[in-house]
N, C-alpha and C positions, 0 to 999 in steps of 0.2 A: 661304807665310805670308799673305799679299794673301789667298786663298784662303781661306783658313784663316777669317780675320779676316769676312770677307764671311758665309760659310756661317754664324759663331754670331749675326750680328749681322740675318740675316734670319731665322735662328730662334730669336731671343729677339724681337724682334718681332711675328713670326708668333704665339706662343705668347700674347702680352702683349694682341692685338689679340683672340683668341681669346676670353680670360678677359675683358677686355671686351666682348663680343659678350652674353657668359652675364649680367653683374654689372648692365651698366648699365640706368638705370631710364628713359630714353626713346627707346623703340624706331627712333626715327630716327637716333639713335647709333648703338644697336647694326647697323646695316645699314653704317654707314659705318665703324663698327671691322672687320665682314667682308668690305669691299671690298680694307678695307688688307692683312687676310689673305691673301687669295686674290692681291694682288699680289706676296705676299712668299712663298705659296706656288710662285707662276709663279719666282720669280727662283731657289728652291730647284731648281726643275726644270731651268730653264737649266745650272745649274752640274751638276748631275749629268748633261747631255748629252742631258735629254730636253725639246729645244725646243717637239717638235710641241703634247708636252703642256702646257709653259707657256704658246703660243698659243690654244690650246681653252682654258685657264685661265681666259685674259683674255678674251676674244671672246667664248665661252660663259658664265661665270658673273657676271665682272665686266661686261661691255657688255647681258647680256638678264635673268639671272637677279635680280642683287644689284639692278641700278639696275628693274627691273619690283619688287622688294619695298620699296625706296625709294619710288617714284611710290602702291604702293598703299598706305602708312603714313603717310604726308604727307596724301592724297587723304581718307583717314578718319576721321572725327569720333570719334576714339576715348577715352572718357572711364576716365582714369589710374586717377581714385580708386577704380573700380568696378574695374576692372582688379589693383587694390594687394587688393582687398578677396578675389574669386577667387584669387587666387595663395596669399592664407595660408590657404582657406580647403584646398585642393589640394594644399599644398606637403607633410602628410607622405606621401601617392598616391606625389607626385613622387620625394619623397626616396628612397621603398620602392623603386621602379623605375631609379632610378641607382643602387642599390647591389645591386640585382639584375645591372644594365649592369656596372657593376665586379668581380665575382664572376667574371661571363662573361670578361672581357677576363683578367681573371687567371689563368684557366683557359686561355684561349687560348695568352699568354705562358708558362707551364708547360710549355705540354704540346706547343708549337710545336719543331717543330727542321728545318732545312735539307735539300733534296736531299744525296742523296750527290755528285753531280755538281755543284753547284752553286757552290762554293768555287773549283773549275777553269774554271768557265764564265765568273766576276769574273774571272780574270788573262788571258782571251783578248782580244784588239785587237777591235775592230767592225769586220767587212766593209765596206769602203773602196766598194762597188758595192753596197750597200742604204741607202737612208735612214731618218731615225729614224721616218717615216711609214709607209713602206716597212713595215720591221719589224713596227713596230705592229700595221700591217692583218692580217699574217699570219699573227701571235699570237692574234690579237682573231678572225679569223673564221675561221682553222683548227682550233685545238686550246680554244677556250672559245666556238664558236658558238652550242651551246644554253644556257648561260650569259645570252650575250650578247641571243639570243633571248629568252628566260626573263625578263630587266628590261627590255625592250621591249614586250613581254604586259605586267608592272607598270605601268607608266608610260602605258599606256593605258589600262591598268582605272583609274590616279587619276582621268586625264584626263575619266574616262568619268563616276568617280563626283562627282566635282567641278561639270560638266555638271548632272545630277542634283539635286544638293543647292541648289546656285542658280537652277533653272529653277524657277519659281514662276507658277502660271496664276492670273491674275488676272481678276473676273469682270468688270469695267468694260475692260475694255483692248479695243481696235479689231482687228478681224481683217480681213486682205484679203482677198477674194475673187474671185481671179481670172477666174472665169469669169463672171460677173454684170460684169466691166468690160468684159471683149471683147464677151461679148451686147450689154450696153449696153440690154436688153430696157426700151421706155416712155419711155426717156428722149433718144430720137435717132427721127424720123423721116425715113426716106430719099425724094427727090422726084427722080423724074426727067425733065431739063430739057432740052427740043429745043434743037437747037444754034440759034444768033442769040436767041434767046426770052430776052426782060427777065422783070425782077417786075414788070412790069403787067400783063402778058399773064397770067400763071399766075397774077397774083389777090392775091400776098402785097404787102401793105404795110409800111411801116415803122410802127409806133405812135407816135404822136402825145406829145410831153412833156405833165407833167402840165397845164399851167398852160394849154397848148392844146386840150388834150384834156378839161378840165372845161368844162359848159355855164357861160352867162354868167347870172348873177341878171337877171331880168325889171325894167324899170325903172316905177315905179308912178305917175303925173302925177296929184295932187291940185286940179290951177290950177279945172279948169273947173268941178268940183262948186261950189268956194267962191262962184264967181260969181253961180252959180246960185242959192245961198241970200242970197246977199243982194240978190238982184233981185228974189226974191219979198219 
């Protein structure tokens, strides 16, 4: 019953946080109605006995994925009304390709149906000597490796194209060049110094500050001319 009661009440949750994920209209809601998801997806997994996956849940989606689209939605100067204004301008695009996604899934559901072995596989007990990790692995990279393979090639071609798309060569931007620093060619001359030997011996002095180093104005004595004129 306890059971019972648990399973509809994290997936009426789940479902509720969902449909706010899609409805709401500031996108930093909607990241934090999908956090709540994904916790309430993890709790579904627990209960069906697959812990490993509600730890990946949490760790993977909730701790890097949801909270890194958090940070970058917060971080962005994203202006709503230009945003309101694209979406009606999009939305029958949109509408056309979700009811194309709907069609598919309904086909899907149709025309789906069970192994034959599959019914008998649900009433067997779980080997007491493999864990849910265990399992997992053996499933995952025995019998759907190239699968598995397969969205690991995806997931790098985003990576790749994403790369791409953001990399922007700018014509003012500073470039290092490493070998013109180690050269160091004009800007360093190398002297070399007998051992005991000062800078007076080899000539180098220190320069003079300015006030010492500018000559001094010549000082001009007018007294004696004056004299002169009035003695004649």
């Amino acid at each position: 019953m306890i059971a019972a009661l648990a399973f509809y009440a994290f997936a009426a949750v789940l479902i509720g946080s969902a449909v706010m994920v899609v409805t709401s209209r500031n996108p930093v809601h909607s990241v934090l109605f999908l956090i709540l998801a994904f916790f309430n997806a993890a709790g579904l997994f627990l209960m069906a006995g697959a812990e490993f996956l509600a730890m990946i849940l949490v760790i993977v989606y909730v701790g890097a994925v949801a909270v890194l689209f958090l940070f970058v939605v917060m971080m962005l100067d994203i202006d709503f009304a230009r945003l309101r204004e694209r979406f009606q301008r999009y939305a029958p695009i949109g509408a056309l390709i979700g009811l194309v996604l709907l069609v598919q899934l309904v086909m899907v559901m149709i025309g789906w149906s069970s192994a034959p072995g599959a019914m008998a596989l649900r009433l067997n007990e779980t080997p007491a000597d493999i864990a849910n990790a265990e399992a997992v692995g053996r499933i995952l990279y025995t019998d759907y490796i190239y699968l598995f393979q397969g969205c690991g090639l995806i997931l790098l071609v985003a990576m790749i194209g994403a790369i791409v798309l953001t990399l922007r060569d700018k014509p003012n931007s500073k470039r290092q060049n490493i070998a013109e620093q180690i050269a160091r060619a004009g800007s360093v001359t190398n002297v070399a110094v007998p051992t005991g030997a000062g800078l007076k011996q080899l000539g180098i002095r220190r320069p003079l500050p300015p006030e010492e180093a500018a000559p001094k104005p010549l000082e001009h004595h007018h007294g004696h001319g004056g004299h002169h004129s009035h003695g004649h």
